[in-house]
C-alpha positions in Angstrom: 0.0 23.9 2.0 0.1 20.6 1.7 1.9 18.8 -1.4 -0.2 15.5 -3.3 2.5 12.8 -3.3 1.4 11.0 -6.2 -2.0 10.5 -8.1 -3.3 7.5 -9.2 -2.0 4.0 -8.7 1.0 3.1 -6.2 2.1 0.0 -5.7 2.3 -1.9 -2.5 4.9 -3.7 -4.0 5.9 -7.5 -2.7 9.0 -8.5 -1.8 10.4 -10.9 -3.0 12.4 -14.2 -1.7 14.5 -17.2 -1.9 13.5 -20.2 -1.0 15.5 -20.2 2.3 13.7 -17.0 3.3 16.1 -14.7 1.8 15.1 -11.5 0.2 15.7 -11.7 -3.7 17.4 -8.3 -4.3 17.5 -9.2 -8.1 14.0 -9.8 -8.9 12.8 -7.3 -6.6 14.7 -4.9 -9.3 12.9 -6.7 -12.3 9.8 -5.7 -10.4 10.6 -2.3 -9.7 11.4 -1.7 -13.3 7.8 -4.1 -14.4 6.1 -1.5 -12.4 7.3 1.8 -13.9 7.0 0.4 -17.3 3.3 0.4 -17.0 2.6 3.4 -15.5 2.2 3.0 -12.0 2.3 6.1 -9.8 4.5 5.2 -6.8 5.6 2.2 -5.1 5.0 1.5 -1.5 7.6 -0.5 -0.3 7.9 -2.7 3.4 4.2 -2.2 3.7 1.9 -4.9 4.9 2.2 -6.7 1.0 6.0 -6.3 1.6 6.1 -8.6 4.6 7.7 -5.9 6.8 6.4 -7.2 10.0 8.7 -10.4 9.5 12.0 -8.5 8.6 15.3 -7.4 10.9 16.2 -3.6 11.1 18.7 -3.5 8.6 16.7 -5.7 5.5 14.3 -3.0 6.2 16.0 -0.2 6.0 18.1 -1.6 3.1 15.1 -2.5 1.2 13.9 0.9 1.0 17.6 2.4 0.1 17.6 -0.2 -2.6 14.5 0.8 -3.9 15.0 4.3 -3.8 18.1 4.0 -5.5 16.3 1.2 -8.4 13.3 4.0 -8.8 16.1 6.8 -9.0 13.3 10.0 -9.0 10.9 8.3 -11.9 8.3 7.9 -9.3 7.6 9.1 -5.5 8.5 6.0 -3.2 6.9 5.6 0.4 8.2 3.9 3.0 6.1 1.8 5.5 7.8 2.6 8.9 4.8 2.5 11.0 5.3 0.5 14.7 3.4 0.4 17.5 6.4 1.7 19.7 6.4 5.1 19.1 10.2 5.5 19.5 10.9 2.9 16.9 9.1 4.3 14.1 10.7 7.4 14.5 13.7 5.5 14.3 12.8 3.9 11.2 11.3 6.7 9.7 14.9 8.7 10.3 16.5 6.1 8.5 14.0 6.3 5.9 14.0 10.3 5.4 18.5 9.4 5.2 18.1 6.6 2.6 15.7 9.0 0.2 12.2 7.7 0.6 9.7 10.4 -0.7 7.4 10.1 2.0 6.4 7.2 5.0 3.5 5.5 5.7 2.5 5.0 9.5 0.0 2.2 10.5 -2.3 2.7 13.7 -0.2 0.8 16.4 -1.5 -2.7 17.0 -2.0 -5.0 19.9 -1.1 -2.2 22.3 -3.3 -0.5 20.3 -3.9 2.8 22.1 -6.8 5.5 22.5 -7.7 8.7 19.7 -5.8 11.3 21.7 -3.0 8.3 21.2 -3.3 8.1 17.9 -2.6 12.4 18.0 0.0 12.2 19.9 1.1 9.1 18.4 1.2 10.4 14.6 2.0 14.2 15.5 5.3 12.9 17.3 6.5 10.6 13.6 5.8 13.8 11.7 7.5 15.9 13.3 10.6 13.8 13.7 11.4 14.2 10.0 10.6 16.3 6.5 9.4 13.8 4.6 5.3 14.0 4.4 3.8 11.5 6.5 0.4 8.8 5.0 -2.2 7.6 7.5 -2.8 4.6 7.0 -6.2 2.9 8.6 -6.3 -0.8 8.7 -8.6 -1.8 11.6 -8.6 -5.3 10.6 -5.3 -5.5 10.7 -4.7 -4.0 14.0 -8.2 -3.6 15.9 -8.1 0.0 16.0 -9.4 2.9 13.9 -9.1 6.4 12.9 -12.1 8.3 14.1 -13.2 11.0 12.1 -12.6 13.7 14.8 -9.3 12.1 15.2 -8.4 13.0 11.3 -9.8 16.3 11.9 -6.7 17.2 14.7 -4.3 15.6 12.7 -4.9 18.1 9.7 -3.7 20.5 11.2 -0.3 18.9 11.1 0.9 20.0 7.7 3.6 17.3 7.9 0.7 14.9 7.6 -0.3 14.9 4.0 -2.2 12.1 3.2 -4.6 9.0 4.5 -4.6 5.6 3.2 -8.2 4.1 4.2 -8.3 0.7 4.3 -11.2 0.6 6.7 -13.8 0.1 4.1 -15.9 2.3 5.1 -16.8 4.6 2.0 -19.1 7.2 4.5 -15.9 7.7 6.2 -13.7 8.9 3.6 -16.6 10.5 2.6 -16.3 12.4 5.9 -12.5 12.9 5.8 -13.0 14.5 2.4 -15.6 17.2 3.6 -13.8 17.5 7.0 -10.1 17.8 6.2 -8.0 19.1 3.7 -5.8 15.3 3.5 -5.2 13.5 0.4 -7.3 10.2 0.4 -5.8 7.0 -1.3 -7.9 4.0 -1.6 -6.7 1.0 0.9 -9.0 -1.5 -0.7 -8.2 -2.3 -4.8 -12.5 -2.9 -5.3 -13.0 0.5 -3.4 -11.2 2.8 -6.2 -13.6 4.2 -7.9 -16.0 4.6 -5.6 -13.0 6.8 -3.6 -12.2 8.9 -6.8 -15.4 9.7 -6.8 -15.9 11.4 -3.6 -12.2 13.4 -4.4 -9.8 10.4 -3.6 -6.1 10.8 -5.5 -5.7 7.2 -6.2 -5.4 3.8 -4.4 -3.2 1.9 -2.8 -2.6 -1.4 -4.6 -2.1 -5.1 -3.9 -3.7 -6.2 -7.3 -1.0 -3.8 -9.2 1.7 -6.6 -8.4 -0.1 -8.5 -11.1 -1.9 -5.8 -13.3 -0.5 -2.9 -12.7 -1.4 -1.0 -16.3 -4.6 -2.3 -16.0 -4.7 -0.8 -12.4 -3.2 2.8 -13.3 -5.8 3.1 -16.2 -8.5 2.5 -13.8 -7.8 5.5 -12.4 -6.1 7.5 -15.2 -9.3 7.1 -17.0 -11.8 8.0 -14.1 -9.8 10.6 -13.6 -10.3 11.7 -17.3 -14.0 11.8 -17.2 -14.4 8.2 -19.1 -16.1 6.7 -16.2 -17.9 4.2 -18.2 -14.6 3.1 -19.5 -12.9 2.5 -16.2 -16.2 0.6 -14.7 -15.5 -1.5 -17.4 -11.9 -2.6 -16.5 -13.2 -2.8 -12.8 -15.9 -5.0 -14.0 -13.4 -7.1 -15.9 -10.7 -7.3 -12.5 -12.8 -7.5 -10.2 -13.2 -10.8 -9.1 -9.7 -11.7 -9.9 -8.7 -8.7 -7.8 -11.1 -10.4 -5.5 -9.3 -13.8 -4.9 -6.1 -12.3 -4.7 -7.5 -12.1 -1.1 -9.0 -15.1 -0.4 -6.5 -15.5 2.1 -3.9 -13.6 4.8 -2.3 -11.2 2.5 0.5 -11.1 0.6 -0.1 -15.0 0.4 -2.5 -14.8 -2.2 -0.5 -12.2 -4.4 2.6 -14.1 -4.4 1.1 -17.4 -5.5 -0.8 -15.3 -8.4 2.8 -13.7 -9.3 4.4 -17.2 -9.0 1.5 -18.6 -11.4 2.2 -16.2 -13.7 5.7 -16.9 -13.8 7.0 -13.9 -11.9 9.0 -16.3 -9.0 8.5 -14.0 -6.5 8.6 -17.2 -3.4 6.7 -17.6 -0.7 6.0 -15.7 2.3 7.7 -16.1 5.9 6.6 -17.6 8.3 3.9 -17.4 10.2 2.1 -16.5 6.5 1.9 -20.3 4.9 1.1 -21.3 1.5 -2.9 -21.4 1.2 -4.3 -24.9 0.1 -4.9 -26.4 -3.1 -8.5 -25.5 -3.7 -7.7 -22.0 -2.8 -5.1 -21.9 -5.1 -7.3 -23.6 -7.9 -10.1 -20.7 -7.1 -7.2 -18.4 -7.7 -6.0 -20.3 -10.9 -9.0 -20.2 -12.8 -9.6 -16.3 -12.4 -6.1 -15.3 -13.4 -7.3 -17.9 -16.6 -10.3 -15.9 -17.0 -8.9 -12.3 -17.5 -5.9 -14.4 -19.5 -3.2 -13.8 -16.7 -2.4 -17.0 -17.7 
């Protein structure tokens, strides 16, 4: 049987940075504790947002320990350990399962990419290297391979594999993993959470709750109550502020909004570069318009 790991709204929490690069230990435990003040569900940490493609073993591994530690059992944390070398996400994933991380979350691998029975063997082998429940995560933009519905429907019958995070954007889909499989579904896309909790989704995974995360959790706390007219209108408020917070290569987007609002989160690394000043204009003036700032 397998367990839900949380319900609602997790994070995919930033992380934050100096301006020489250097992870900001110290604000990314003001964040941690901004987050669980208003009621968000779990935080994903070293995810895409989290800029974990651009970090050494050990900041990786230490930023999960450090969050686990900050979080101290308020709220389930997942840690992104995905690769696409097999061997090292076990790796990673070990050390995540050693450090405390509730559960991990395991990309399709990229540029190698690989075929559907692959992505079975691929996902089966990460599971099983552990206890800790194991999240799909499906970001064919991102990595130019997806998660075929038949493919899902092998992988349920992994028990260690307890949940999918569909960033695909395609609705029909989930809609398919939800009659097919048993799997939790989370949202991969912040405008796609309420059409996801409709079909049986547990939540979303979310950029947009770096800079609203109440908002965020009542969006789903309230769909999930029956007041669907209610949390249509706080998508309907969001929406195109959640929007821009895309209008470039993510995290870049999210960090300048956190930075606007005062939050001094830095930049990204490189290769991600600050977006230019029109972008950041568009960006201003729909934070203004939901009075962000």
């Amino acid at each position: 049987m397998r367990k839900t790991i949380f319900t609602g709204t997790g994070v995919a929490i930033v992380t934050p940075m100096f301006p020489d690069g250097s992870i900001n230990y110290e604000k990314f435990a003001e964040l941690i504790e901004e987050q669980i003040a208003n009621k968000t569900d779990a935080i994903v940490v070293v995810g895409t947002t989290g800029e974990a493609s651009t970090m050494t073993d050990e900041e990786h591994i230490e930023m999960i320990r450090f969050c686990v530690e900050k979080v101290a059992k308020r709220v389930p944390v997942i840690a992104g350990t995905g690769s696409n070398d097999t061997g090292y996400a076990i790796e990673l994933t070990k050390e995540a399962e050693k450090v405390g991380a509730d559960a991990t979350l395991q990309v399709t691998p990229y540029y190698n990419k690989t075929s559907q029975r692959g992505l079975v063997a691929h996902f089966n082998k990460i599971a099983d290297s552990v206890n800790i429940p194991t999240v799909l995560y499906n970001v064919p933009s991102r990595t130019g391979v997806s998660i075929a519905l038949d493919t899902y429907i092998e992988l349920s019958k992994n028990e260690k594999i307890a949940a999918v995070k569909e960033a695909s954007g395609n609705l029909s889909l989930a809609a398919e993993i939800a009659a097919h499989t048993d799997f939790d579904i989370y949202s991969g896309n912040d405008d796609q959470l309420l059409p996801f909790l409709s079909i049986g989704a547990k939540g979303v995974i979310s950029v947009s709750s770096n800079v609203i995360p109440q908002q965020k959790h009542d969006m789903a706390a309230l769909f999930m109550a029956g007041k669907h007219k209610e949390a249509l209108e706080l998508q309907k408020k969001y929406l195109d502020m959640e929007n821009a917070l895309f209008i470039d290569v993510n995290p870049i987007a999210v960090k300048e909004a956190m930075n606007l609002m005062g939050k001094n989160v830095g930049e990204c690394r490189l290769p991600l570069y600050r977006m230019e000043d029109a972008k950041i204009e568009k960006l201003k003036n729909e934070l203004k318009k939901v009075g962000l700032i």
